[in-house]
C-alpha positions in Angstrom: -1.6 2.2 -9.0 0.8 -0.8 -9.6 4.8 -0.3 -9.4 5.5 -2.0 -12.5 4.2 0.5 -15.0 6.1 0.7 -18.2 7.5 3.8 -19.7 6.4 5.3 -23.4 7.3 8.0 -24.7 5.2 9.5 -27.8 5.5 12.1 -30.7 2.6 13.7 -30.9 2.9 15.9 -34.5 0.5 18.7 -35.2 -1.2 18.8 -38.8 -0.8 22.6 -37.5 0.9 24.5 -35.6 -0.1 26.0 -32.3 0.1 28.6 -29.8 0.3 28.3 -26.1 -3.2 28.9 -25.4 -4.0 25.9 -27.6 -1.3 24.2 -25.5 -2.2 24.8 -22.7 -5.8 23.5 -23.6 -4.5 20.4 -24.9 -3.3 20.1 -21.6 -5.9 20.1 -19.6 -8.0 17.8 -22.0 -5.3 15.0 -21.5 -5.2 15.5 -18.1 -9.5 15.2 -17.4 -9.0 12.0 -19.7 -5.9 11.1 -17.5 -8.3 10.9 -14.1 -11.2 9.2 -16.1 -8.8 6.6 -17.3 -8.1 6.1 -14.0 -11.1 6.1 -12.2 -12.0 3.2 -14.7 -8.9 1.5 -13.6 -6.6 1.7 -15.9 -2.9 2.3 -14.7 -1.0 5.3 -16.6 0.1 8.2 -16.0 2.1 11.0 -17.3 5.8 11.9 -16.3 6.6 14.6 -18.2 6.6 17.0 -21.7 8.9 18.3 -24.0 7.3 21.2 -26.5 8.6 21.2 -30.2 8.8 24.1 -32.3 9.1 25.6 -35.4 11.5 28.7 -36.5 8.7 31.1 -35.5 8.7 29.7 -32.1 5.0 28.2 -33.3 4.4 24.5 -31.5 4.6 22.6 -33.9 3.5 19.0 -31.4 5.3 17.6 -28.1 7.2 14.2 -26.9 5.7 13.1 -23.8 6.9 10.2 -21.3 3.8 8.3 -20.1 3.9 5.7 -17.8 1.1 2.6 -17.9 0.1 -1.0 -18.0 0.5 -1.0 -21.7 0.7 0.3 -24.9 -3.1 0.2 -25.5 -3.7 2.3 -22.6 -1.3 5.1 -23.9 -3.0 5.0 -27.5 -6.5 5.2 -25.5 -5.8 7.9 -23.8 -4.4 9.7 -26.9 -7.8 9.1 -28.7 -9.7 9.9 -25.8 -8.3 13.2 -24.9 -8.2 14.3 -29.1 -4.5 14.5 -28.9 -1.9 12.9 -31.6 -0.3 10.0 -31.0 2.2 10.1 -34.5 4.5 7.3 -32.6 4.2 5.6 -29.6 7.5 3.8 -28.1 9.0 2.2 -25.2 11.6 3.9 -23.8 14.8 2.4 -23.7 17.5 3.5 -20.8 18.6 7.1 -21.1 22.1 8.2 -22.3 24.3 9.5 -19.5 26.7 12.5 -20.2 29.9 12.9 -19.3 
């Protein structure tokens, strides 16, 4: 895997919202696409996940920093694994707090 991966971070919306066992198998479909994409040689992989919820505490979708050769590869993987990709963005450089 290459050094000069580029970081994305995406919304991913649910029409619906979730519970953790649907998380949790959401999960583990992105990561099986995750190792196919990369056996086929395509450079990304994920950093990290924030979970979003609603007043009930429902999942309600996630924001997840990716890293990879390109946007393409970020929207593949999102259509591959069946997961939403609502917006897909570069990330910029992270505020610092004081």
């Amino acid at each position: 895997m290459a050094d000069d991966l580029d970081d994305f971070l995406i919304l991913r919306e649910l029409d619906e919202p979730i519970d953790r066992e649907g998380l949790d198998a959401a999960a583990e479909q992105s990561g099986e696409t995750l190792s196919e994409l990369r056996d086929e040689g395509v450079d990304i992989e994920w950093v990290d996940s924030e979970v979003l919820t609603n007043g009930n505490g429902a999942i309600t979708g996630t924001v997840c920093h990716y890293r990879a050769e390109s946007e393409d590869a970020v929207e593949e993987h999102a259509d591959r694994a069946g997961l939403p990709a609502t917006k897909v963005s570069r990330r910029g450089e992270p505020l610092e707090g004081e």
